[in-house]
C-alpha positions in Angstrom: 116.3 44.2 189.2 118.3 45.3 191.8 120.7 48.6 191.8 124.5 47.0 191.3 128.1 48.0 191.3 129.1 50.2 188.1 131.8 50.9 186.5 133.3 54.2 185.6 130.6 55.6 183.3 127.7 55.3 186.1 127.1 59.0 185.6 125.8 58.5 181.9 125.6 54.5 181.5 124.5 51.9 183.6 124.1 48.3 183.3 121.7 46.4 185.8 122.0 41.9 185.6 119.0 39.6 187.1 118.2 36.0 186.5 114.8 34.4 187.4 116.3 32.0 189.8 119.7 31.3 191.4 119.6 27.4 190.4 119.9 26.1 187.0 120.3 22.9 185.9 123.8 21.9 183.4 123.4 22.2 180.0 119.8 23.7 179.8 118.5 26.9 179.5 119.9 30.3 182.1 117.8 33.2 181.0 119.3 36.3 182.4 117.7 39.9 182.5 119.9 43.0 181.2 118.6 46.4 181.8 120.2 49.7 180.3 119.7 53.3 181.8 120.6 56.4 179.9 121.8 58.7 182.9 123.7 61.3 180.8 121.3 63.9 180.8 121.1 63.9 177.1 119.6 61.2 174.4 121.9 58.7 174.1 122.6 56.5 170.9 124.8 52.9 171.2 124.4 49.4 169.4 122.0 46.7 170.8 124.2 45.0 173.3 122.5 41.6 172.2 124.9 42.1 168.9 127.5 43.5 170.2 131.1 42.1 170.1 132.2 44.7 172.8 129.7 44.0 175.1 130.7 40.5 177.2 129.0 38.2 179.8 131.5 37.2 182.7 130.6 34.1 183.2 133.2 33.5 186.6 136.9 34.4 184.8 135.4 33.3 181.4 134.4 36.7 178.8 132.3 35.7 176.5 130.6 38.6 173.4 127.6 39.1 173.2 127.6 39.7 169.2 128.3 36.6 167.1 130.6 36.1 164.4 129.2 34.7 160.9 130.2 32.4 158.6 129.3 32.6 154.8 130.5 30.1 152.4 129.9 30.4 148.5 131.9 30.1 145.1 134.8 28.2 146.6 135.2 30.9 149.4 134.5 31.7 153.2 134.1 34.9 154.5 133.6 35.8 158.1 131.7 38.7 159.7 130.7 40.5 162.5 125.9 40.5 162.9 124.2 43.8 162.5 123.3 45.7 165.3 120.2 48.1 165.6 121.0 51.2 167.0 119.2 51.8 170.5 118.2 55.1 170.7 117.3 56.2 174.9 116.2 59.7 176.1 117.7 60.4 179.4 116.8 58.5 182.1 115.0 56.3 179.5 115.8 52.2 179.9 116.1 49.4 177.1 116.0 45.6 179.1 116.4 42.4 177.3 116.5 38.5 178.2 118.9 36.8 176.9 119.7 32.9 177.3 123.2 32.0 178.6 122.9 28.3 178.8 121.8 27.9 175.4 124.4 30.2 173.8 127.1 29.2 176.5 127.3 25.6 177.7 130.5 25.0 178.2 131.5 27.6 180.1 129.1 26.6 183.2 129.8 24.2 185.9 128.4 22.4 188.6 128.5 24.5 191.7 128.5 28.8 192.0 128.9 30.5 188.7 129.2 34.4 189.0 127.5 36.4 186.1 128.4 40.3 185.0 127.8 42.6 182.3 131.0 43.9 180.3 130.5 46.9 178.5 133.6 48.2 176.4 131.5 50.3 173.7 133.3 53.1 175.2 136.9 53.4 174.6 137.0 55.7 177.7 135.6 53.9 180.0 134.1 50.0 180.9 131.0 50.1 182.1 130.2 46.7 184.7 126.8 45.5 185.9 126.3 44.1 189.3 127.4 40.8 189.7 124.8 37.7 190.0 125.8 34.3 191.6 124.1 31.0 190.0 123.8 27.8 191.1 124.0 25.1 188.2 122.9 21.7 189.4 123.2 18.4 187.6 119.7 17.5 187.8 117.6 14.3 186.4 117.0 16.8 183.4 120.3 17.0 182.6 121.7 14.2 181.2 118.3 14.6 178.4 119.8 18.1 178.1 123.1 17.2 177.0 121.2 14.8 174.5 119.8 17.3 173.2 122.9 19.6 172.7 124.5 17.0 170.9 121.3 16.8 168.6 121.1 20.0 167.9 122.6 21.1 164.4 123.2 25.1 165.8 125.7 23.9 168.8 128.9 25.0 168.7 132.1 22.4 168.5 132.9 23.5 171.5 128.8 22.9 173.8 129.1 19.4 172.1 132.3 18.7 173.6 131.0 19.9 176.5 128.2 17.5 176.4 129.7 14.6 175.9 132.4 15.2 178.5 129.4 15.6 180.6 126.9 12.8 179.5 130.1 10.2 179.7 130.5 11.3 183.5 127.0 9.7 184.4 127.3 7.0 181.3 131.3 6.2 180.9 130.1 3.7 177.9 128.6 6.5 175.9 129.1 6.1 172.1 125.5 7.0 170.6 122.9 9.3 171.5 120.1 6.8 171.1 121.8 4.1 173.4 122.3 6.7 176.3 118.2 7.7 175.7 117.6 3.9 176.0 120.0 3.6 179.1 118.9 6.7 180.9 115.1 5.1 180.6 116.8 2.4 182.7 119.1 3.9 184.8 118.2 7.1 185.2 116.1 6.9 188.3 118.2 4.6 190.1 120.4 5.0 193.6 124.0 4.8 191.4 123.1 7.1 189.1 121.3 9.2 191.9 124.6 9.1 193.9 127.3 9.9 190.7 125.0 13.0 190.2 125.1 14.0 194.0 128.9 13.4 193.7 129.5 15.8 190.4 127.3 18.7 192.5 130.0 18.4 195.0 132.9 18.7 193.3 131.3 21.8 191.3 134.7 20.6 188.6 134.4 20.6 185.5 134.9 16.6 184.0 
């Protein structure tokens, strides 16, 4: 990872962001690197960002939190709550990195075109601490549309990613009602010249649908 911008707490805190690549494709996976360094000159103690609700992703002038809210329902009532988080424990000048996938957790908030990434951290009442920035590139590729599929399959996604998915899979496939008729259209379609031109067209516009 490259050295980035920081925020005010550079001195004792600072946040480092990388992805793999700089082109993803729409509605699949966008594994990003975090690194931590303790520059304080003491051992420092703080939550694991992965879990924590004060620690966001930029994704352009979206913030979304890391930590996630839970949901437990039993006896006739709900009850909401905010995931454990290990504390991270760094000598000075020590480091804690993770990976952490933004496509899968994320969806909807990436579109087609240049999506700039950075680390929030407000753990700190004090001070914010930013990463450096990292520009993206999400495509919609041939794997996309199988992608979507997939999202609208999958019993974890959010209201919100399968919204996003079928908004998306109807841009390529306007007559979209089940996911096993778009499997058995994009089998027939998906390799040919209109489709091939409607996904060259959405890349353009870099719009959301």
């Amino acid at each position: 990872m490259s050295d980035g911008v920081q925020g005010a707490a550079a001195t004792k805190k600072t946040i480092e962001l990388a992805a793999p690549t700089r082109v993803f494709s729409l509605g699949g996976g966008i594994p990003i690197g975090v690194r931590y360094t303790n520059r304080s000159g003491k051992r420092m103690e703080f939550s694991d960002p992965r879990r924590t609700w004060e620690v966001q992703l930029k994704i352009g002038a979206i913030e979304v939190a890391f930590g996630k809210i839970l949901r437990y329902a039993g006896e006739g009532k709900v009850r909401w709550s905010i995931e454990d988080a290990e504390t991270i424990v760094l000598e000075d000048g020590a480091k804690h990195a993770f990976e952490y996938d933004a496509g899968k957790r994320w969806p909807e908030h990436f579109v087609p075109g240049m999506n700039r990434l950075q680390v929030k951290d407000l753990t700190d009442d004090k001070e914010t601490v930013l990463s450096n920035p990292v520009e993206i590139r999400v495509e919609y590729s041939a794997a996309t549309f199988l992608a979507l599929l997939g999202v609208l399959e999958d019993e974890a996604a959010t209201v919100d990613g399968k919204a996003f998915a079928g908004k998306w899979v109807k841009r390529v496939y306007p007559e979209f009602t089940t996911v096993v008729a778009a499997r058995a259209w994009w089998e027939i379609n998906g390799a040919g010249p209109e489709v091939t031109a409607v996904l060259a067209k959405i890349n353009g516009e870099g719009v959301k649908p």
